[in-house]
C-alpha positions in Angstrom: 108.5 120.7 126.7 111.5 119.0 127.7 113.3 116.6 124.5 115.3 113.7 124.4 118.0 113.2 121.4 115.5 111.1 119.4 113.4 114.1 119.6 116.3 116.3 117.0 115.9 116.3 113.8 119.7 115.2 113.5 118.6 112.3 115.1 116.3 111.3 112.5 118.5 112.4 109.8 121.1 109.6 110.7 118.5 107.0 110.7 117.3 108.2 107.6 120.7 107.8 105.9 120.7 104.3 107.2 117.7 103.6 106.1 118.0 104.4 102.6 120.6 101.8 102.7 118.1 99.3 102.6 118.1 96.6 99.4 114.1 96.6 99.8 113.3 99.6 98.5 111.2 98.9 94.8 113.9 97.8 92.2 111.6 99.0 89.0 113.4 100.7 86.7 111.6 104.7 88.1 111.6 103.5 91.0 115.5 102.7 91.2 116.4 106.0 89.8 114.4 108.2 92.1 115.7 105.8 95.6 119.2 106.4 93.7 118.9 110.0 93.8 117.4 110.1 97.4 120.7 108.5 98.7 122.4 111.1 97.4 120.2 113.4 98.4 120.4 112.5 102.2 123.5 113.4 103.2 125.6 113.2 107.1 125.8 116.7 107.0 122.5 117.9 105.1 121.4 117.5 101.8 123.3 117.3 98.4 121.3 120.1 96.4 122.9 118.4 93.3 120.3 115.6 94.2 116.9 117.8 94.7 115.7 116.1 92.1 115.0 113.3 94.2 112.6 115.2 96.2 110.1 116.7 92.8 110.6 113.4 91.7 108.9 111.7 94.5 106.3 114.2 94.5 105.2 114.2 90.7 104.8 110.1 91.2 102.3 111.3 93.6 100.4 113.5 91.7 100.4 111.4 88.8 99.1 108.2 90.8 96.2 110.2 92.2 95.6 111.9 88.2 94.6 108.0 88.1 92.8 107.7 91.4 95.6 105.7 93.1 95.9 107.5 96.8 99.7 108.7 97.7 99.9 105.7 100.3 100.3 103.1 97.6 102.5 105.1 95.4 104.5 105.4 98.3 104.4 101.9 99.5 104.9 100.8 96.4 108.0 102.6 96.2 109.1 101.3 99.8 108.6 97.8 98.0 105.9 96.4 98.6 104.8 93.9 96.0 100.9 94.1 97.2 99.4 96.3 99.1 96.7 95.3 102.2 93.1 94.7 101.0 91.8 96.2 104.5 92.6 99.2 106.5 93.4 96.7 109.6 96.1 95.3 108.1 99.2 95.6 109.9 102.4 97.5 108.2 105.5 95.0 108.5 108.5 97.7 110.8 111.0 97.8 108.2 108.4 98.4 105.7 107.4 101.7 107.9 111.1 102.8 108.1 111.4 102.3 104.2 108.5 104.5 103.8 109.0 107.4 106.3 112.3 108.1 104.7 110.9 108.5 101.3 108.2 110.9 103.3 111.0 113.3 104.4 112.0 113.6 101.0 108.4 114.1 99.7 108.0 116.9 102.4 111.1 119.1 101.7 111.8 122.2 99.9 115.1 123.9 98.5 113.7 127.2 99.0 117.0 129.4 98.0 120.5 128.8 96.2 122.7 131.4 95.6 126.3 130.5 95.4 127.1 128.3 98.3 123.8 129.8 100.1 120.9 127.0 100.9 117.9 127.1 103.0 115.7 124.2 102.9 112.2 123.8 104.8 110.9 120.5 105.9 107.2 120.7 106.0 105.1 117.9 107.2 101.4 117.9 107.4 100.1 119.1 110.0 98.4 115.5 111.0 101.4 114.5 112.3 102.6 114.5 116.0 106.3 113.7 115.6 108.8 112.5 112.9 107.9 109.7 110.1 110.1 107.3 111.6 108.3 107.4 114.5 104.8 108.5 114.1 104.1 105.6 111.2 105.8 103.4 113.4 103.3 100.7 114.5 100.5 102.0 112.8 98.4 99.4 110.3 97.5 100.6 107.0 94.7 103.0 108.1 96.8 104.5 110.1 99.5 105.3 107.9 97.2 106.3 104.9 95.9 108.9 107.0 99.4 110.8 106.6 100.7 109.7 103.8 97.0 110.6 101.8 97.6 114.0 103.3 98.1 116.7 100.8 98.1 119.4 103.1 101.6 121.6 104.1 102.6 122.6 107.5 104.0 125.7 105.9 102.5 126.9 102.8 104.2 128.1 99.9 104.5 131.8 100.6 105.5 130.8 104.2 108.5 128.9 102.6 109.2 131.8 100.4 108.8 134.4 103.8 111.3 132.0 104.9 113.7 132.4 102.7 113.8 136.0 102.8 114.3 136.7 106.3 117.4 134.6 105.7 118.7 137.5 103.1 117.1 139.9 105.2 119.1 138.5 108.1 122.3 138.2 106.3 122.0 142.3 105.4 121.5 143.1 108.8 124.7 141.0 110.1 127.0 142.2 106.7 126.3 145.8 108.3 126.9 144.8 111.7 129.7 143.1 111.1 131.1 146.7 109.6 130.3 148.7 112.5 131.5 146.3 115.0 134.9 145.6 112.9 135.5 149.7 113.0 134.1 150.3 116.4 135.7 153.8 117.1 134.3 155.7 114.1 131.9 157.7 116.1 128.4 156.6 114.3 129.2 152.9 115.2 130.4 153.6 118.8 126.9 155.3 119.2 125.4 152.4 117.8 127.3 149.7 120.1 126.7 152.0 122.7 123.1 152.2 122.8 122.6 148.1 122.5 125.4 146.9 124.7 126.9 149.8 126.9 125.6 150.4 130.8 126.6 153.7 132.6 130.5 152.0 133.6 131.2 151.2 129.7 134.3 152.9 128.6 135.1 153.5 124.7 137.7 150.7 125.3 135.3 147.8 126.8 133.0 148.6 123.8 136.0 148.1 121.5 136.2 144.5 123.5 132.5 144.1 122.8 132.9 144.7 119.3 135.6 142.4 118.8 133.3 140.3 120.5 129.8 140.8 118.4 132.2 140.8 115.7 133.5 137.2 116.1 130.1 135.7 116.4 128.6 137.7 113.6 131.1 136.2 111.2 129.8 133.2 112.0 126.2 133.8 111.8 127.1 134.8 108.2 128.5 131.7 107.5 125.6 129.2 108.4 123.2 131.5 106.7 125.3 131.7 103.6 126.3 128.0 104.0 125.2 125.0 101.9 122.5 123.7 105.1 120.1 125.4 106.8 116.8 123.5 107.5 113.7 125.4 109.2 111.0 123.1 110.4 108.7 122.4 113.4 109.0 120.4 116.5 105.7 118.1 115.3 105.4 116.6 118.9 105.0 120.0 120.0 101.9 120.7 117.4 98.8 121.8 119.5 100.5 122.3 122.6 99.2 125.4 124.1 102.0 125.9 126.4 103.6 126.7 123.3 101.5 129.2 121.3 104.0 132.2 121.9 107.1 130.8 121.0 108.4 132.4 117.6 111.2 129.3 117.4 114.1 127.9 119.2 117.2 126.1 118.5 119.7 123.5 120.0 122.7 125.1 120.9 124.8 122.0 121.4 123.4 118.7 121.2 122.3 119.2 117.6 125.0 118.5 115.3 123.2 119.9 112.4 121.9 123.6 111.4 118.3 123.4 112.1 116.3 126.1 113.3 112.6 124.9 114.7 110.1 127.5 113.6 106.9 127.5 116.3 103.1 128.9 116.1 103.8 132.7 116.9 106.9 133.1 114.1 104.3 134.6 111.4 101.8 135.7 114.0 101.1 139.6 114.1 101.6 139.7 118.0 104.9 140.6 117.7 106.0 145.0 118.4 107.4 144.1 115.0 106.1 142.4 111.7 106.6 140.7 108.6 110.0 140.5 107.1 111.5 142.7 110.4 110.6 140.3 112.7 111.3 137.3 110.5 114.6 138.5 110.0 115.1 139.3 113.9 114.5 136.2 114.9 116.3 134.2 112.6 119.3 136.5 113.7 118.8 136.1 117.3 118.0 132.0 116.9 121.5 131.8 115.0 123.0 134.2 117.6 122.3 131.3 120.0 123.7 128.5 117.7 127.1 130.3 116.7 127.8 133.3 119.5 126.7 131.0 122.7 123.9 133.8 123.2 121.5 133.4 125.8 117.9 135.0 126.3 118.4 137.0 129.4 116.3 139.7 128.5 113.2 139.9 125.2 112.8 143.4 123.9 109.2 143.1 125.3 110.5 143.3 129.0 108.8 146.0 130.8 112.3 147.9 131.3 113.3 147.3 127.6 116.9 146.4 126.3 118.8 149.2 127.4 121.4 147.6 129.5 121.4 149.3 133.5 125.0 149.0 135.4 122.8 148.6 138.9 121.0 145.7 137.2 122.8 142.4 137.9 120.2 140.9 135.7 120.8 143.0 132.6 124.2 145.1 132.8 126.3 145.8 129.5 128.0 142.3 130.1 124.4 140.5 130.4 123.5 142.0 127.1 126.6 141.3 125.2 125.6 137.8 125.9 121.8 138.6 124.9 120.0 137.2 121.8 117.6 139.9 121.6 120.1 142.7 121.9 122.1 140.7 119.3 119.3 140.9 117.3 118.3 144.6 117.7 121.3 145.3 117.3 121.8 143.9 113.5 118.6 145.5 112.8 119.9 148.7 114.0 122.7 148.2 112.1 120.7 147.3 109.2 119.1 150.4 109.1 115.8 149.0 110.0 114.9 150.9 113.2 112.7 154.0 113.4 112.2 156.3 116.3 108.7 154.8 116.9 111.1 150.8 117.3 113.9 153.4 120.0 111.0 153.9 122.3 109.2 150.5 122.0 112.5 148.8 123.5 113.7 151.7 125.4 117.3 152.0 123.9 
C-alpha cells in the first residue's frame, strides 16, 4: 500500500502534542491532573516515561465508570469536556470535540512495556475496529460511531504479545552486543569465518571483509542505540488492517520520512510460517527492521530465496557488496553472532 505523511505515526504524534494544548479539555479537579500528566507524557520526540502515569490513569477511570455501568465513551468524552453528553446515537460529535478525545485515546491505548536504564519500548495497541489513527478515524463520525471504538475493550496486541515484544528487543540487543565484537576484531580467525560466511563472495579478500566489518560495525552501534534508547514504539499500520495483500508481511519501517523510532509490526510477525519461530524470529526481525532505519539496509535478498543468503560474485543481484547492504544478512548475521544458529538454520539459508 502506498502512504502519505499523514499516514506516519509521527505525523499524528505532532498533532497530538498540539492538541493537548487545548483549554477544553474537563477542568475537574481528576480530570485536570490526569490531562496535566498527558502533556507531559506526549512529548516531540516520544514519550516522557516519568509521565506513564497518565496513561493507567486514563485507563482505571474507564474501568471504574463501567464498575458503575457508564460505557468508556462518556468517561472519555467527559474527560474531552463535554458538559452533556448526546441523548441519541445520531447525534453529531462537534471536530474539536473528536480531536480532544482521540488524543486522550492514544494514551488509553499505550503500554511501557520495558525500562531498564535509559532502555524503553512502548507498544501502541488500538482495537482492532479501527481502520486508521484516532484523529482521523473518529473524525466525522456522530456519537454511534465513535462509541463503537471507544466502548471497545478489546487489544490489537494482547498482553503476552506486548511482553513477546519486549523481549525480542533484549534478544535483539544480545545478538548486535556480539556482533558488534566480532565485526570490531574482524581478523581473529572465528569472526573472519563468521563475516565470511554472511557477507563474502568468491572475490572477497581478508582486507575487504575488514572494510565490511568496519562497515556492519558502524551501523550496529547504532542499532544498539535506538534499541537501548529512551523511544521505541511498535504498533500497526491500522489502515492496513484486513488487507490481504498484506498477510505476509512480518513489519516494516520508514527509513527516512519518519522522524521518530517506530517500527510497524504486520499480521505474519507472530505467525508460525516463518523457517524460524518465536523469540528467533522476533528478534530477527526487529534487527533487520532497525538495520533499515540506522545502516540504510535494503531488502535485496529474504533468507527464504530459493538460492539462500550466501552471497555469489557472478550474481549482480546478490554479490558480497549486495549483501553488505542486505537486511536479512544483517540480520542472520547478528543471530549468527548471537550464537543462535544450528546446522539445521546453515542449510535452510544456504550459508
Amino acid at each position: 500500500m502506498a502512504y502519505e505523511l499523514k499516514d506516519l505515526y509521527a505525523t499524528r504524534h505532532a498533532a497530538t502534542i498540539q492538541t493537548l494544548k487545548s483549554k477544553d479539555y474537563a477542568n475537574t479537579d481528576d480530570w485536570k491532573r490526569i490531562i496535566d500528566d498527558t502533556r507531559r507524557l506526549v512529548v516531540g520526540d516520544g514519550f516522557n516515561v516519568d509521565h506513564y502515569k497518565a496513561c493507567e490513569a486514563i485507563r482505571k477511570a474507564v474501568s471504574a465508570g463501567v464498575k458503575k455501568n457508564v460505557k468508556a465513551t462518556a468517561t472519555m468524552l467527559t474527560g474531552a469536556g463535554l458538559a452533556k453528553l448526546p441523548d441519541r446515537a445520531s447525534a453529531a460529535i462537534p471536530e474539536a470535540l473528536a480531536r480532544r478525545v482521540s488524543a486522550l485515546e492514544v494514551v488509553r491505548r499505550l503500554w511501557l512495556v520495558k525500562k531498564s536504564g535509559s532502555h524503553k519500548v512502548w507498544v501502541l495497541s488500538l482495537p482492532d475496529g479501527y481502520r486508521d489513527w484516532p484523529e482521523a478515524d473518529l473524525a466525522g463520525k456522530d456519537y454511534g460511531g465513535i462509541s463503537a471504538l471507544l466502548d471497545d475493550a478489546t487489544s490489537h496486541f494482547s498482553v503476552s504479545d506486548r511482553k513477546h515484544l519486549s523481549e525480542a528487543t533484549q534478544e535483539g540487543l544480545k545478538w548486535v552486543h556480539k556482533a558488534m565484537i566480532i565485526a570490531s576484531s574482524p581478523k581473529e580467525k572465528k569472526h573472519m569465518a563468521t563475516l565470511k560466511r554472511w557477507i563474502a563472495d568468491d572475490t572477497s579478500t581478508d582486507e575487504t571483509m575488514v572494510a565490511a566489518a568496519e562497515t556492519l560495525n558502524a551501523g550496529l552501534k547504532k542499532i544498539s542505540t535506538r534499541i537501548k534508547s529512551t523511544f521505541l514504539l511498535f504498533t500497526d499500520m491500522p489502515k492496513d488492517r484486513h488487507d490481504p495483500a498484506n498477510a505476509n508481511t512480518n513489519a516494516f519501517v520508514f527509513k527516512d520520512h519518519e522522524r521518530l523510532d517506530v517500527v510497524y509490526i504486520e499480521p505474519a510477525f507472530f505467525s508460525e510460517g516463518d523457517m524460524f519461530r518465536d523469540l528467533k524470529n522476533w528478534a530477527r526481525i526487529v534487527v533487520h527492521e532497525l538495520s533499515h532505519r540506522e545502516a540504510k539496509t535494503e531488502d535485496h535478498r529474504y533468507r527464504h530465496h530459493a538460492s539462500g543468503l550466501k552471497p555469489d560474485a557472478t550474481s549482480a543481484s546478490f554479490n558480497a557488496a549486495r549483501a553488505l547492504a542486505n537486511a536479512d544478512s544483517w540480520a542472520m548475521f547478528c543471530m549468527d553472532s548471537g550464537g543462535r544458529m544450528t546446522k539445521s538454520d546453515y542449510k535452510k539459508v544456504q550459508v
